[in-house]
Structures are given as C-alpha cells and as structure tokens.
N, C-alpha and C positions, 0 to 999 in steps of 0.2 A: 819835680817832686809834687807839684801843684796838680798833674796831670796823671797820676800816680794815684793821687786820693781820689781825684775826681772819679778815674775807671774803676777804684775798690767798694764804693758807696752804688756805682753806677750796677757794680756787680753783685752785690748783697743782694737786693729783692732777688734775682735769677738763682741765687746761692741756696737762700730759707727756700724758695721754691723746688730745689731738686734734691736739698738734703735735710732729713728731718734729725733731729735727737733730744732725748727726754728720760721718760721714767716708765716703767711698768711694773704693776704690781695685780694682786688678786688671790681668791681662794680656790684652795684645791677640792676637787669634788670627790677624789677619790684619796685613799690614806694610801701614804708612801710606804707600809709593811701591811702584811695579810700577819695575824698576829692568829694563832687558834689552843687553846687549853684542851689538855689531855693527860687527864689523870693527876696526878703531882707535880708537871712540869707544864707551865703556864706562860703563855707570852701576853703582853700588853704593849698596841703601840701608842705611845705618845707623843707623836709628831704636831709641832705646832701646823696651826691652820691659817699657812700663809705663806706668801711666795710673791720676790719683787729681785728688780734689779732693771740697769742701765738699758736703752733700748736706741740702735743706731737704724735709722732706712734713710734707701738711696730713690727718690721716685724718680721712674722714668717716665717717657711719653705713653699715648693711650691707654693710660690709668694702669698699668704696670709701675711694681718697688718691690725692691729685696732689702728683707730686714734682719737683721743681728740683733740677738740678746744674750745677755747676762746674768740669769734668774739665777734667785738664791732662797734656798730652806733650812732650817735648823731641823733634824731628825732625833727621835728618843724613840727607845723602847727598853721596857725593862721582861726581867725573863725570874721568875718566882718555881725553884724545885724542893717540894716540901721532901723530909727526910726524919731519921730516927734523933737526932740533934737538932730541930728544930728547921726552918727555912730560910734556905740561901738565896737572895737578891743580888742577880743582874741587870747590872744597868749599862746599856750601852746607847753613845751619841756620836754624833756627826754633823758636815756639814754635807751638802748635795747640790753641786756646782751643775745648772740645766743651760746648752747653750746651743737654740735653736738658730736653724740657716734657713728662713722660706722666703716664698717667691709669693709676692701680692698681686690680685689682681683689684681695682674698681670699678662698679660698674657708674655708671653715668646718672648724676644728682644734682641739684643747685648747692643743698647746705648738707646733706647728711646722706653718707655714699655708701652702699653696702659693700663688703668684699669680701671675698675668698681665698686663703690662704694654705700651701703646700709645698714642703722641706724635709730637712733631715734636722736632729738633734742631735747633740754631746752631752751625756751627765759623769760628771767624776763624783768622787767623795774624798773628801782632806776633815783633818782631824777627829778620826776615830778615836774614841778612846774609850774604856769597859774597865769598869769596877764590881767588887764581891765583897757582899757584907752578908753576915750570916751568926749568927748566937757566938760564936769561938773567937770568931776574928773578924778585921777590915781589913782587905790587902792594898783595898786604893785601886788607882789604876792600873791594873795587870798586863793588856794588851793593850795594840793599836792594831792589830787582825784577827778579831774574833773567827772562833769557828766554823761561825754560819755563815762568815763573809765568802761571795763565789768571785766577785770580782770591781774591783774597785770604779771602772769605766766601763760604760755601755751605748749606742749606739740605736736611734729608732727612727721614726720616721713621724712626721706632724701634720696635720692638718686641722682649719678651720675656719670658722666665719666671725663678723664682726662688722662693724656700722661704725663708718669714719665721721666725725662729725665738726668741722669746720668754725671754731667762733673765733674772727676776726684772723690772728697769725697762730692760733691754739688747735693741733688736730686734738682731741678727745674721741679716744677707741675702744669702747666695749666688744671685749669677743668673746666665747665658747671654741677652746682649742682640745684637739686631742693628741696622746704621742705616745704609740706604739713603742714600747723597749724591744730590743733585741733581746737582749738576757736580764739574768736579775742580780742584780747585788749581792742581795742575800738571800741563802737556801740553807734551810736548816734540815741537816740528816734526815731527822724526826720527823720532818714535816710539823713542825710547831710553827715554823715561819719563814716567809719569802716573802720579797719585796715585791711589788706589785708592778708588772709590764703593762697594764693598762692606767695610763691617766688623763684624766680631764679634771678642766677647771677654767671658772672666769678670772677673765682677763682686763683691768684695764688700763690701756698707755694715754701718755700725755707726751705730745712732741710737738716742739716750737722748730 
C-alpha cells in the first residue's frame, strides 16, 4: 500500500505535466446571426457577448497538445412585422453548444510560448424556443423549429494563434481563433436573416 502512494505522488508531477484542464472563456468578434431590416419585416440580433466553457489538452513532446472544448452561448434574436393591426413581435432563443477538436503546436520560450492552432469543430443548438406577441394576442411559446431554422448541427473547421504563458503550475492563454461553419443554422426565405459561417473571437483559458 505504502508503495502504491509512493508511485502515485511520484507520478503526479509527470501527470499536471502531460495533461492539462481548466476553463475557457472570452468575446466574440463577430455576431452569431447576420440580422437585416426590409421594409416592415425587421430582424434584431441580440445575442449575448460572450462565450465560455470546460477546456481539456493532452501535451505531447516537442511542444505538440490536442485540445478539446466545451464552449457555450446564449443566442436571441427578435423579428418585428409591422401590419394593418398593429406589430407582431418575434422572439426567438437558444442555446449554441461549440465543440472544437485542434491540434497545438509551441514554439520554444523560457515563460511565454507562442502557438499555433488547427482542427475541426461541432456546434448543435438545444433549447429553442419562439414566441408571438402582437396588439390581439400572446401565444407564448409556439415552436421549438422556427421557420428559418436550416439545421440544428454544423460542422467547420478552426484555426488560430495565442501565447501560452507559464506562472508557476498556471498555463494563462490568450488567443485570436477563427472557425469556418460549414452551413448555417439559420436562413431565412427573405433573406432577413442567416446565422453567420464566419467567426472569430478572443479567447482566454486557464489550465492547471
């Protein structure tokens, strides 16, 4: 037993050394719907500005690690169609589950390591929900598959940079990420609105 604890303590430093995990959070640079007004039918995105979640890497040798995350965002947008009975308010929300897979490189540093990063991504969406309030009536929630929705999952591709920075057993990681969507969410008929396949945004993790 004695011998047991000895090899588990003996193996922790070598442990924090090859596996990291923490936190990631940061702002988005670009808005999660392209919202555009046209005539009496109007969209407004109101997405919060902000974006975090759980972040796991595996470092390998010669500054090589592959990282996994869990990012998460609250999405709104509301949708305004003026009419001869006054103006109908939609509002629809979501959540927008982001979960990239990339491959880290570092390049070589004493305390603060530049690197370069390149993967794929997963984003879903879970609990939609869209309500209608309008001079007549409120109907509440009506749907969980709006019209404009094209598809609930999408599929892209990420890259970026960032400067790993070393204090004591604490990595601190500012980056500037981008991630190409395959398709988009949401596409409306009209052309009033579609979710936006281009995003970037800072970035920054904390991994012990």
């Amino acid at each position: 037993m004695r011998s047991l604890l000895v090899l588990a303590i003996a193996a922790a430093p070598a442990f924090s050394q090859s596996f990291g995990f923490g936190i990631k959070g940061g702002l988005p640079f670009t808005d999660f719907t392209n919202a555009v007004s046209s005539g009496t039918n109007v969209f407004d995105d109101n997405t919060r500005r902000y974006i975090v979640g759980p972040t796991v890497e595996l470092r390998l040798p010669f500054g090589l690690s592959i990282e996994a995350d869990a990012l998460y965002r609250r999405f709104n947008y509301n949708q305004f169609i003026g009419g001869a009975s006054g103006t109908t308010s939609i509002s629809t929300s979501g959540n927008a589950w982001e979960f990239p897979l990339v491959a880290k490189y570092r390049f070589k540093a004493p305390i603060a390591r530049p690197y370069i990063l390149g993967g794929l991504a997963w984003d879903t969406l879970s609990g939609l929900t869209q309500s209608v309030r309008n001079a007549v009536a409120t109907t509440g929630a009506i749907s969980r598959s709006p019209a404009e929705l094209n598809q609930t999952t999408t599929t892209g591709f990420v890259m970026g940079v960032g400067l790993d920075v070393k204090v004591i057993l604490i990595h601190i990681a500012p980056e500037i990420r981008y991630t190409r969507w395959g398709a988009k969410h949401f596409l409306d008929v009209n052309g009033g609105l579609s979710s936006n396949q281009n995003q970037a945004e800072f970035l920054v993790g904390i991994t012990f």
